[in-house]
C-alpha positions as CSV (number, residue, x, y, z in Angstrom):
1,X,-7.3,-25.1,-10.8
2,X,-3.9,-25.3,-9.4
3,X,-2.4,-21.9,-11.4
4,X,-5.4,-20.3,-9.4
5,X,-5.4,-21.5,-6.0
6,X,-1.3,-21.2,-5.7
7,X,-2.1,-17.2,-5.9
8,X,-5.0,-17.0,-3.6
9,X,-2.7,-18.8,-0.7
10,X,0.2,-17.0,-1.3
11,X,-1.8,-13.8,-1.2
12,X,-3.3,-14.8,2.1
13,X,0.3,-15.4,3.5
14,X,1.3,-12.1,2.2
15,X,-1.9,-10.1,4.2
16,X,-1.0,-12.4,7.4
17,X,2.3,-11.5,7.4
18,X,1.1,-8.2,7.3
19,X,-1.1,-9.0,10.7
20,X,2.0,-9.7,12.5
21,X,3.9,-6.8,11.7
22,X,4.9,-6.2,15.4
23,X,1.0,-4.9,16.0
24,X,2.2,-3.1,19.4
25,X,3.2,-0.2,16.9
26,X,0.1,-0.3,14.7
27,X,-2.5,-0.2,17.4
28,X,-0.9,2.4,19.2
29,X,0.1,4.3,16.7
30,X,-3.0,4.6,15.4
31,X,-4.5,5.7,18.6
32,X,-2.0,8.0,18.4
33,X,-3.1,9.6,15.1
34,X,-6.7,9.2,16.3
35,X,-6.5,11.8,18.9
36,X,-4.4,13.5,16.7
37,X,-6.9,14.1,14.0
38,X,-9.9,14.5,16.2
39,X,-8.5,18.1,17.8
40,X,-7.9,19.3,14.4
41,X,-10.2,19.9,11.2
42,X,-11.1,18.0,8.4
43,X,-9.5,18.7,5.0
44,X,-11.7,19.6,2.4
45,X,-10.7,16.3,0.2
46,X,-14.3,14.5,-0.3
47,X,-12.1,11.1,0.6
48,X,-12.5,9.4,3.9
49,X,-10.4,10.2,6.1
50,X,-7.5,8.2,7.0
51,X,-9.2,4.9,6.0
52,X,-7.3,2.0,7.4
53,X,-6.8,-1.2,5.4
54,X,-9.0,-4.5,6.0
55,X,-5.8,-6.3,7.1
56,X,-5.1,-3.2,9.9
57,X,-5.6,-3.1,13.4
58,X,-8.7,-1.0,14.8
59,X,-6.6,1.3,16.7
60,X,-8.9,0.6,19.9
61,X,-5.6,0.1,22.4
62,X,-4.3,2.6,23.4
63,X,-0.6,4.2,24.8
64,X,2.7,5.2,23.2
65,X,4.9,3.5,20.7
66,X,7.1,1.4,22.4
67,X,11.0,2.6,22.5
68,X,11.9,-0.9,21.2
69,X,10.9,-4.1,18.9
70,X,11.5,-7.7,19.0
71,X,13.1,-9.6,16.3
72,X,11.8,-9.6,12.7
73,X,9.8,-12.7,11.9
74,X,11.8,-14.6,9.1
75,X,8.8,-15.0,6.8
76,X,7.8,-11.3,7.9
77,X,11.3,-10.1,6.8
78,X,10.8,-11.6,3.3
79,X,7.9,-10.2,2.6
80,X,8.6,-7.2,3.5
81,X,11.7,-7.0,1.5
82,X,10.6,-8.4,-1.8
83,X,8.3,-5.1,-1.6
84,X,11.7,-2.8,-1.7
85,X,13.2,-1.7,-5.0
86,X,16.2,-0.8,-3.7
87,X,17.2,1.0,-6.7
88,X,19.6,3.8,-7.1
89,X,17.9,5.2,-10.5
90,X,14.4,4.5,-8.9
91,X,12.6,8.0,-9.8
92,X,10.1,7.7,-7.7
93,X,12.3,7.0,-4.4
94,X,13.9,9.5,-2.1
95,X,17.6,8.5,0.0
96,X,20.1,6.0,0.1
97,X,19.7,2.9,-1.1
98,X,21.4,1.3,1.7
99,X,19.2,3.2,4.3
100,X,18.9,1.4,7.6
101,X,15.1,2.1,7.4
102,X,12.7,2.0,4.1
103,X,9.6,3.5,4.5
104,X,7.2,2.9,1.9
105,X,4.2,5.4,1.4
106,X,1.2,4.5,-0.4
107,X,-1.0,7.3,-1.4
108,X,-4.2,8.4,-4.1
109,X,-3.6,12.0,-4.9
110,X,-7.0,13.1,-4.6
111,X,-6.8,11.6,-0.8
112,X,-7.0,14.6,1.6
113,X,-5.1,13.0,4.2
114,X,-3.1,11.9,2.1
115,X,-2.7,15.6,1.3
116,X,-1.7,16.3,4.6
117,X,1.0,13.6,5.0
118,X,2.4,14.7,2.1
119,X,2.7,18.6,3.6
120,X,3.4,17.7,6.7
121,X,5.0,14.3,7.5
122,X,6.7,13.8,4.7
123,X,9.0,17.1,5.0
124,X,9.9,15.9,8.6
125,X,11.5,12.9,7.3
126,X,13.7,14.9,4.9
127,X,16.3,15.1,7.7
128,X,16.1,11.3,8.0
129,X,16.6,10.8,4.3
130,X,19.5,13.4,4.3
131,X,21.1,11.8,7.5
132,X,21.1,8.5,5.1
133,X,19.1,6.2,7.9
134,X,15.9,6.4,5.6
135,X,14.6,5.7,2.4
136,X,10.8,6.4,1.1
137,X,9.9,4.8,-1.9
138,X,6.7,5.6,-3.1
139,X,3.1,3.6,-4.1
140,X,0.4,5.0,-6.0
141,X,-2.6,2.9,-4.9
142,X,-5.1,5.0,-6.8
143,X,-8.7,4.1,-5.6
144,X,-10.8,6.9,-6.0
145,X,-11.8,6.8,-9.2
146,X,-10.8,7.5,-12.7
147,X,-9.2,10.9,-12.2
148,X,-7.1,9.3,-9.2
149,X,-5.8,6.6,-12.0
150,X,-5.2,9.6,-14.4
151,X,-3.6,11.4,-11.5
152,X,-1.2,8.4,-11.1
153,X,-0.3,8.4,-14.9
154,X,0.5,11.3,-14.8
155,X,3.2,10.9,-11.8
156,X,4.5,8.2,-13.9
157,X,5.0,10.3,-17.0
158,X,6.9,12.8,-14.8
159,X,9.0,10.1,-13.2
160,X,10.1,9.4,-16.8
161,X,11.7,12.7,-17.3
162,X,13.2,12.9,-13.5
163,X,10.3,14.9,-12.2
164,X,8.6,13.3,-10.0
165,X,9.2,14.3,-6.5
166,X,8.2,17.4,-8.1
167,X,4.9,16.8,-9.6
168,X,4.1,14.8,-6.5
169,X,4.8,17.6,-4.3
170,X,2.7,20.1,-6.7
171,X,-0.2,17.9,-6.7
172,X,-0.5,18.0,-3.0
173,X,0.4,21.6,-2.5
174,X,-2.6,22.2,-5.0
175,X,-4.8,20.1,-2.8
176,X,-3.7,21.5,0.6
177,X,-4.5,25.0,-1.1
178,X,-8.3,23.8,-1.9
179,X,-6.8,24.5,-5.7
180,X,-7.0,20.6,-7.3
181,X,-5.1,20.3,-10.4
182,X,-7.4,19.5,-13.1
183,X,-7.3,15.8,-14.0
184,X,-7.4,15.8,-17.4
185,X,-4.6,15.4,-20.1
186,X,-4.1,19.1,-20.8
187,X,-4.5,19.9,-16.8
188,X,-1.4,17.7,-16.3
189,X,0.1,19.1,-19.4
190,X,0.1,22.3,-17.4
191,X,1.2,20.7,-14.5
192,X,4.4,19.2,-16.2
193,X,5.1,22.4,-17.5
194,X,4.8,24.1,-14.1
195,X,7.1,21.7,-12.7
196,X,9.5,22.1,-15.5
197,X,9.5,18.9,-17.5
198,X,11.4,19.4,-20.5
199,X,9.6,17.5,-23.1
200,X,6.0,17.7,-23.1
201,X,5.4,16.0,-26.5
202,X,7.0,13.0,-24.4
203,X,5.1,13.7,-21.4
204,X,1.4,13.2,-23.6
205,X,2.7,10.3,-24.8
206,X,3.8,8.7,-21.7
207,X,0.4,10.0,-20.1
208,X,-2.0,7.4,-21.9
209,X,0.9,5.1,-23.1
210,X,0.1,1.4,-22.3
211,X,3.2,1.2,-20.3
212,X,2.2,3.9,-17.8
213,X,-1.1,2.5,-17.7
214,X,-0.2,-1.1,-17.3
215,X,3.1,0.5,-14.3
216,X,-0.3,2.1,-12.5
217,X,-2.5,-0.8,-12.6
218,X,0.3,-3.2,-11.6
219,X,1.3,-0.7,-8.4
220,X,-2.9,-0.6,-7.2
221,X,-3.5,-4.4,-7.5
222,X,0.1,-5.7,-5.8
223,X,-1.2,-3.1,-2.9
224,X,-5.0,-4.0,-2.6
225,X,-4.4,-7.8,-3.6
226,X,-1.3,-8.8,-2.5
227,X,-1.2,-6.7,0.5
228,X,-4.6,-6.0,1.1
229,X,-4.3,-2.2,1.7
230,X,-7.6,-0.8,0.8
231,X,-7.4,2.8,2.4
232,X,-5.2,5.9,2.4
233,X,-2.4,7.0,3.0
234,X,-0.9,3.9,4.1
235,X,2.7,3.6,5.4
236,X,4.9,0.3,6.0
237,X,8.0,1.9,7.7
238,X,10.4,-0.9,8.0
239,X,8.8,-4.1,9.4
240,X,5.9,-1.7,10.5
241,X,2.6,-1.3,9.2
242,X,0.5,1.9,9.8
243,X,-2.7,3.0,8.3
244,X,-3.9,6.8,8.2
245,X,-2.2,9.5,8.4
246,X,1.0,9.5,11.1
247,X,2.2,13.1,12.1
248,X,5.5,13.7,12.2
249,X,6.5,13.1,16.0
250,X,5.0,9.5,15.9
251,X,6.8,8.5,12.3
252,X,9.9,9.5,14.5
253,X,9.5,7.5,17.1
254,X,8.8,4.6,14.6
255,X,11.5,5.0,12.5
256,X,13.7,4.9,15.8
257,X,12.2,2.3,17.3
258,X,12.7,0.4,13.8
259,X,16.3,1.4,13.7
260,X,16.9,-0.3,17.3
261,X,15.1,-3.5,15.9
262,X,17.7,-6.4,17.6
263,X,18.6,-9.0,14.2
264,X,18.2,-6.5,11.2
């Protein structure tokens, strides 16, 4: 009974340490995005759109996200950064590791608006990255069914060869397009070849392998159960966590607002 219940509280910490991550910026960063999306369209991914996590703020405040932050929460700050890898050969990572800011994106690539962050948010923070203040390491949290979990597999086979900013980019681009990549072992094998892997023989084999499918089951449940992040995209950009889809000018003003955080 004890090996169970340890989990369950420790998992409850996690999610409200979560709660607390200064929810000035997640409330009105959200309202932010809110009247954001509502001038535009929809995108023509069947997912919902923008659906925030059962730990998230509603989003019903609203205003502008505050030029500053208080001090990290110690327990806050641990959380947080047990989540970073941190690692210079990470694949599936973008930047310094030493970046003042991480920003971790969490994704399902058959998520429209997940789609759209991934055409137009994540280009803006390429300056960021290049600048060396930010890192993005990257989550799949596939939740949309099997072809989402293939999807993810097949992300992980690509990391394996070095390609993986690359398929991920393709996948999305294909998405924005209304032209989905077809989820199935050969329609990645075309993929991969698109994108230029070099050994496709390797890239089956990793595809199905018990290692990439055990790497993708491990990334959804340490997101949904550990973190309780049940909707995408999904972004925890330093201490700060934001659901849905942030344009570019509000991930900015985060990421600055982050960087000014007194007791880093």
């Amino acid at each position: 009974m004890t090996d169970n219940t340890r989990p369950e509280k420790s998992n409850r910490s996690l999610i409200i340490a979560l709660i607390v991550l200064g929810l000035t910026v997640i409330a009105l960063a959200i309202a932010l995005v809110v009247s954001h999306l509502s001038a535009q369209s929809s995108p023509s991914s069947p997912t919902t759109p923008a659906a925030p996590s059962t730990t998230a703020d509603s989003g019903k405040k609203s205003g502008a996200v505050p030029d500053e932050l208080g001090p990290v929460d110690p327990k806050l700050k641990e959380v947080v950064e047990s989540l970073w890898r941190r690692d210079e050969h990470d694949p599936m990572a973008e930047g310094k590791v030493d970046a003042g800011v991480v920003v971790q994106i969490y994704y399902d690539f058959r998520c429209g608006y997940c789609a759209k962050a991934a055409v137009e948010t994540e280009p803006g923070l390429q300056r960021h990255i290049e600048d060396g203040t930010v890192r993005v390491e990257y989550h799949n949290l596939p939740i949309l069914g099997e072809d989402s979990v293939l999807l993810a597999q097949g992300s992980v086979a690509a990391a394996k060869q070095g390609k993986f900013i690359e398929y991920h980019r393709y996948v999305f681009d294909k998405q924005v397009a209304q032209q989905p990549v077809e989820a199935t072992e050969d329609g990645l094998a075309g993929v991969a070849k698109e994108i230029g892997v070099s050994d496709l023989a390797k890239f089956r084999a990793d595809l199905t392998s018990e290692e990439t499918r055990s790497a993708v089951t491990s990334a959804r449940e340490r997101a949904t159960d550990q973190l309780g992040i049940t909707g995408t995209p999904a972004f925890i950009v330093g201490y700060s966590y934001v659901p849905g889809f942030v344009p570019t000018e509000t991930m900015d003003k985060i990421i600055a607002a982050e960087l000014a955080r007194p007791a880093r």
